[in-house]
N, CA, C and O atoms as a DFTB+ gen file, in Angstrom:
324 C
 N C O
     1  1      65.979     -70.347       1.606
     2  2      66.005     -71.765       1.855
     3  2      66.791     -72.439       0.728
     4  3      66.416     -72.425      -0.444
     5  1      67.722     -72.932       1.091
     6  2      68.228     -74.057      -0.046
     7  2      67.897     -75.392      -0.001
     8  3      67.670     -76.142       0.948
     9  1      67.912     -75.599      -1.468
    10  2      66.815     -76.800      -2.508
    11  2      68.117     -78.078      -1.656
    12  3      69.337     -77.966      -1.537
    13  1      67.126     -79.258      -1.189
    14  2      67.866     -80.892      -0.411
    15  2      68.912     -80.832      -1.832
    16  3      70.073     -81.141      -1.563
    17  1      68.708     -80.552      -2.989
    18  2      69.296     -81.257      -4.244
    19  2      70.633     -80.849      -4.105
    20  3      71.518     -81.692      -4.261
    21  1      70.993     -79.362      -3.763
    22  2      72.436     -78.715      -3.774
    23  2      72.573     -79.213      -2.633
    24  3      73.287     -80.195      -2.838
    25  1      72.290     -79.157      -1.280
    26  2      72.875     -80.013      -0.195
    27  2      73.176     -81.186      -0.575
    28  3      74.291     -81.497      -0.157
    29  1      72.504     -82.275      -1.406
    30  2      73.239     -83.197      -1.660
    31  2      74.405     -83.691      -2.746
    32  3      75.200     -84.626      -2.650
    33  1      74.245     -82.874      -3.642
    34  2      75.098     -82.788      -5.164
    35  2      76.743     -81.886      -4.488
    36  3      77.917     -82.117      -4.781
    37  1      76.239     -81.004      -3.668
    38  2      77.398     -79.467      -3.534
    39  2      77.498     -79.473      -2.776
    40  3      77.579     -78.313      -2.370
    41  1      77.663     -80.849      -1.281
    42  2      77.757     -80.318       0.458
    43  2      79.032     -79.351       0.676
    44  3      79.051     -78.496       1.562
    45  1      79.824     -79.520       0.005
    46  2      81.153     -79.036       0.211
    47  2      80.900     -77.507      -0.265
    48  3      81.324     -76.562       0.400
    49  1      80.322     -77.375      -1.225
    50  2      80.083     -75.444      -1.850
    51  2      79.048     -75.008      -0.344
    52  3      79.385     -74.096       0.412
    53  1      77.863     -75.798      -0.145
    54  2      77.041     -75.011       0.679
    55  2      78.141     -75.127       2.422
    56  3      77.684     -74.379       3.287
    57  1      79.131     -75.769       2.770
    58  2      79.838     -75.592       3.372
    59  2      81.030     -74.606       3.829
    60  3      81.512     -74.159       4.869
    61  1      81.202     -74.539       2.559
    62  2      82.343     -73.072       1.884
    63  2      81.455     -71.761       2.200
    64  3      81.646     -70.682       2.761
    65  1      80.235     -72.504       1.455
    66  2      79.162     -70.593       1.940
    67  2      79.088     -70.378       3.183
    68  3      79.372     -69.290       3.685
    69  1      78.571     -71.712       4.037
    70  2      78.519     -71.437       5.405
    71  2      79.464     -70.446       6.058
    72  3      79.234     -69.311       6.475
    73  1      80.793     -71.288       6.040
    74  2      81.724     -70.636       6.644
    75  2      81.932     -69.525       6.252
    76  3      82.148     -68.622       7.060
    77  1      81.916     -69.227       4.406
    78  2      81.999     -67.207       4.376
    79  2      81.387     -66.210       5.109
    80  3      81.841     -65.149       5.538
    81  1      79.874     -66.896       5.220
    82  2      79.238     -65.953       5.766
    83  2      79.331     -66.046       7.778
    84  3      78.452     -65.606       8.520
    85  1      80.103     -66.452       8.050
    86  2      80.453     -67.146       8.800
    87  2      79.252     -67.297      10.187
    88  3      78.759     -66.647      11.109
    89  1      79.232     -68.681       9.524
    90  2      77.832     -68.988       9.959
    91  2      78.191     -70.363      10.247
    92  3      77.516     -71.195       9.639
    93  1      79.124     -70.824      11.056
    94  2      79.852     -72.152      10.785
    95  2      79.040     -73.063      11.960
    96  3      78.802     -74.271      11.957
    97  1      78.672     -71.932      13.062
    98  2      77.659     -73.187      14.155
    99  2      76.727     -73.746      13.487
   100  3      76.015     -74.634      13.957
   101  1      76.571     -73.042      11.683
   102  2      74.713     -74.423      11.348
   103  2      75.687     -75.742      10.503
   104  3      75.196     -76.698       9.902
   105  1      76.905     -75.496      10.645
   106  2      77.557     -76.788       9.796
   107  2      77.135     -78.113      10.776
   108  3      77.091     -79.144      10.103
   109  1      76.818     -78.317      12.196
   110  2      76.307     -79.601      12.461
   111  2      74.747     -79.699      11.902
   112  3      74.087     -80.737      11.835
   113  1      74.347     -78.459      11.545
   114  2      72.861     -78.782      11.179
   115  2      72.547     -79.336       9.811
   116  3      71.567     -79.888       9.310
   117  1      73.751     -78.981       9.394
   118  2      73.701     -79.566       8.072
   119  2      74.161     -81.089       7.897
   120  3      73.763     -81.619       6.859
   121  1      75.032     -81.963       8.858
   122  2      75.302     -83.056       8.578
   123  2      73.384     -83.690       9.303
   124  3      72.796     -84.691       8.893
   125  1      73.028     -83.020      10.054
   126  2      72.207     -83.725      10.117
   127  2      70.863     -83.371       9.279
   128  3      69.948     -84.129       9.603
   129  1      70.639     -82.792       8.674
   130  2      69.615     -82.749       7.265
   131  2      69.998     -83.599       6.487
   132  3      69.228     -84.479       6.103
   133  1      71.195     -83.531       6.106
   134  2      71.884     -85.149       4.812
   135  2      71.428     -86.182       6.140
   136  3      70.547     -86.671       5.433
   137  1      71.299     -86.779       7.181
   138  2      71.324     -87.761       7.776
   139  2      69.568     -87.933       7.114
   140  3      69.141     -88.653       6.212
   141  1      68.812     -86.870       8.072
   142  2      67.441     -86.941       7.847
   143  2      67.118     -87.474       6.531
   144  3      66.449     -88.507       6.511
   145  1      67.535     -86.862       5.250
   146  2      67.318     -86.642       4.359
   147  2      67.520     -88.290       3.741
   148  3      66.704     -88.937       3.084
   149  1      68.761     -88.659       4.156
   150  2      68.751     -90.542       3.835
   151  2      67.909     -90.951       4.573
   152  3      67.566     -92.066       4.180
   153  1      67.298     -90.610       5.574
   154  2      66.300     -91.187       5.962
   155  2      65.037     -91.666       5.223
   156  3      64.502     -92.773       5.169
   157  1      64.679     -90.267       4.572
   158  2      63.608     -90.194       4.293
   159  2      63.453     -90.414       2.987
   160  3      62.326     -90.612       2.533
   161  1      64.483     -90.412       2.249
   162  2      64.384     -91.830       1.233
   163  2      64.673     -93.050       1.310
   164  3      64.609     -93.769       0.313
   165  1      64.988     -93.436       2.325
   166  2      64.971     -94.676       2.448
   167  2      63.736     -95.382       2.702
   168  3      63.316     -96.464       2.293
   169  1      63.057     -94.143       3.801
   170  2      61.741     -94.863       3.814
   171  2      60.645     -94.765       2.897
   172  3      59.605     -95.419       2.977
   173  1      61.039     -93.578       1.676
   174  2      60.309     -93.758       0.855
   175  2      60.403     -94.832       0.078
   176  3      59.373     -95.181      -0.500
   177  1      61.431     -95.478      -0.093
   178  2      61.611     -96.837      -1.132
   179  2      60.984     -97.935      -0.446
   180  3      60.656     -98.919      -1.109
   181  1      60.721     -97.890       1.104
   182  2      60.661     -99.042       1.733
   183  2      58.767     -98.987       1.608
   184  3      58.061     -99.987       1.482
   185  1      58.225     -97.418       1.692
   186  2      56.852     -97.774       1.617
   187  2      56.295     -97.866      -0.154
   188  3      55.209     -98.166      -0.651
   189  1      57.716     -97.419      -0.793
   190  2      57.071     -97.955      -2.001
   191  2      57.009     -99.606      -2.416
   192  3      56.145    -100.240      -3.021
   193  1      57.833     -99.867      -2.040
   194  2      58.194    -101.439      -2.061
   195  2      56.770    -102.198      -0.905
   196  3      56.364    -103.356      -1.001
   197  1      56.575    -101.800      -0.521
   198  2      54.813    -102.114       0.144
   199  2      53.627    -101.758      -0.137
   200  3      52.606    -102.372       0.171
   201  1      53.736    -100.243      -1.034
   202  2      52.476    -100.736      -1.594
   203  2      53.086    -101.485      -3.069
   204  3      52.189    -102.320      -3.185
   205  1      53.857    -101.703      -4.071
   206  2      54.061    -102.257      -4.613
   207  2      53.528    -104.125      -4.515
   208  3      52.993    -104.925      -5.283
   209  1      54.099    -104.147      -2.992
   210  2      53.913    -105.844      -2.590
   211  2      52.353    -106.051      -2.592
   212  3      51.930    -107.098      -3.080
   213  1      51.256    -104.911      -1.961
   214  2      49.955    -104.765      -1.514
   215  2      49.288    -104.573      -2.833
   216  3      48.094    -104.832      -2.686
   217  1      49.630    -104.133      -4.394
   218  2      48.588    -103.919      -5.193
   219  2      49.316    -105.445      -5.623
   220  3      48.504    -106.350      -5.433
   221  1      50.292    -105.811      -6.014
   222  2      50.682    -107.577      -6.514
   223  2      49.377    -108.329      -5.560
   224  3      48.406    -108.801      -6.152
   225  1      49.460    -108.369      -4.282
   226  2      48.778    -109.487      -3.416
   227  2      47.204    -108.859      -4.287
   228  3      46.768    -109.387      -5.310
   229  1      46.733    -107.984      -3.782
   230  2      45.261    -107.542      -4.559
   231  2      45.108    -107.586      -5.808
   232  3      43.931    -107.737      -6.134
   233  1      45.938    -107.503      -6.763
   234  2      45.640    -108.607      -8.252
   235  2      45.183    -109.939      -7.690
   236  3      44.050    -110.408      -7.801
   237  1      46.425    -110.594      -6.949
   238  2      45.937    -112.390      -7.072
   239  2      44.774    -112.312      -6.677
   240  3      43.857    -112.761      -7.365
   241  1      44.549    -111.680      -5.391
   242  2      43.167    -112.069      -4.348
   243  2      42.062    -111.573      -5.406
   244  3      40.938    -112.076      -5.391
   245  1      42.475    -110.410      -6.472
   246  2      41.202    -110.433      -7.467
   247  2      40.764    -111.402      -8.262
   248  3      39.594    -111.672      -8.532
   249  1      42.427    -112.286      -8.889
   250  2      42.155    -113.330      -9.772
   251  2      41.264    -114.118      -9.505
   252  3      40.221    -114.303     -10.131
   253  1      41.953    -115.076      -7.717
   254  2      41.558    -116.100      -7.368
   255  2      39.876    -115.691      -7.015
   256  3      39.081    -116.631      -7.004
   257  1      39.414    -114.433      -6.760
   258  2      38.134    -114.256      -6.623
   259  2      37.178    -114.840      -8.311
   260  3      36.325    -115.728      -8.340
   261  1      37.623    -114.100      -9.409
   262  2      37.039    -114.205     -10.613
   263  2      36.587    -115.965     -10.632
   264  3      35.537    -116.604     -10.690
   265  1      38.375    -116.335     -10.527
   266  2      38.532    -117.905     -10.571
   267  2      36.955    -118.942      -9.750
   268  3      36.187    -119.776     -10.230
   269  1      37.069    -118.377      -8.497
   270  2      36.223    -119.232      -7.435
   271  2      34.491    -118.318      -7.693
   272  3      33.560    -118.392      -6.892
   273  1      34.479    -117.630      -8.830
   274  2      33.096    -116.977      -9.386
   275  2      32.805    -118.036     -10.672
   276  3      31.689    -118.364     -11.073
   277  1      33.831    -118.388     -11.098
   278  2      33.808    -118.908     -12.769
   279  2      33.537    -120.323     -11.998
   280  3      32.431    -120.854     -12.087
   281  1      34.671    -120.954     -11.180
   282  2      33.834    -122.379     -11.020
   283  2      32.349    -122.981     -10.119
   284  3      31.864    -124.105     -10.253
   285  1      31.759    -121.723      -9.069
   286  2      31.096    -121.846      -8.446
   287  2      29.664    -121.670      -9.769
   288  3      28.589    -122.212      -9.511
   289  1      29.831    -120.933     -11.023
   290  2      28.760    -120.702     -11.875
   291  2      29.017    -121.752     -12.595
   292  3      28.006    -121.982     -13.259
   293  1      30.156    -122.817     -12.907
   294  2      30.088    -123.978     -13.558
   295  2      29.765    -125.006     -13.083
   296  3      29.485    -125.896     -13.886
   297  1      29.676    -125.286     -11.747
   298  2      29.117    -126.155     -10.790
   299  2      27.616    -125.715     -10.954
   300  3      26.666    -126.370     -11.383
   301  1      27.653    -124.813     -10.631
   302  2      25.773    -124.731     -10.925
   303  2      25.832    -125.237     -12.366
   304  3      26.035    -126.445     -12.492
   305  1      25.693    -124.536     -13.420
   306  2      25.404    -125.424     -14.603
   307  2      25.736    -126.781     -14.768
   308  3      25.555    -127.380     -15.828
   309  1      26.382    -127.459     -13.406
   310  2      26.681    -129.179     -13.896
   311  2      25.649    -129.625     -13.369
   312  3      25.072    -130.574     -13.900
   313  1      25.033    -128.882     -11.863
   314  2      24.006    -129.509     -11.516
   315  2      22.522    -130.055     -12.635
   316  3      21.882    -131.088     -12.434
   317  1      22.322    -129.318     -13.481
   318  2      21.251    -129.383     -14.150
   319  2      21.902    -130.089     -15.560
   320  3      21.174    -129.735     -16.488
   321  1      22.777    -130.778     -15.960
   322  2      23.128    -131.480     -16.582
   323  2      23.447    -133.358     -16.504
   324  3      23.904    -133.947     -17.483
């Protein structure tokens, strides 16, 4: 099995091998592994960039929780003042 890294750094060497060993019918299989392969970093950036967005939103919603704890316990202490 060869490593995505030399398919993507060396398409042209693992192309050259292909054809030595002449094995040239997997050369469409190979444009489409580089296709897959942008795929699937792309969607890795896209679900990192969501949970990225999802732990930001769950800080605030923690803040604004602390926040609406701190004034709901200062309202009680105004009552008795």
């Amino acid at each position: 099995m060869i490593d995505i890294n030399i398919i993507r750094t060396n398409r042209k060497l693992v192309e050259d091998n292909l054809k030595k060993k002449y094995q040239e019918e997997k050369l469409p299989v190979l444009d489409e592994i580089i296709e897959l392969d942008k795929k699937v970093r792309e969607l890795k950036i896209n679900g990192d960039s969501l949970r990225q967005e999802r732990n930001k939103t769950s800080d605030e919603i923690g803040l604004l929780y602390r926040e609406k704890k701190k004034v709901i316990h200062l309202t009680f202490l105004l009552q008795y003042i």
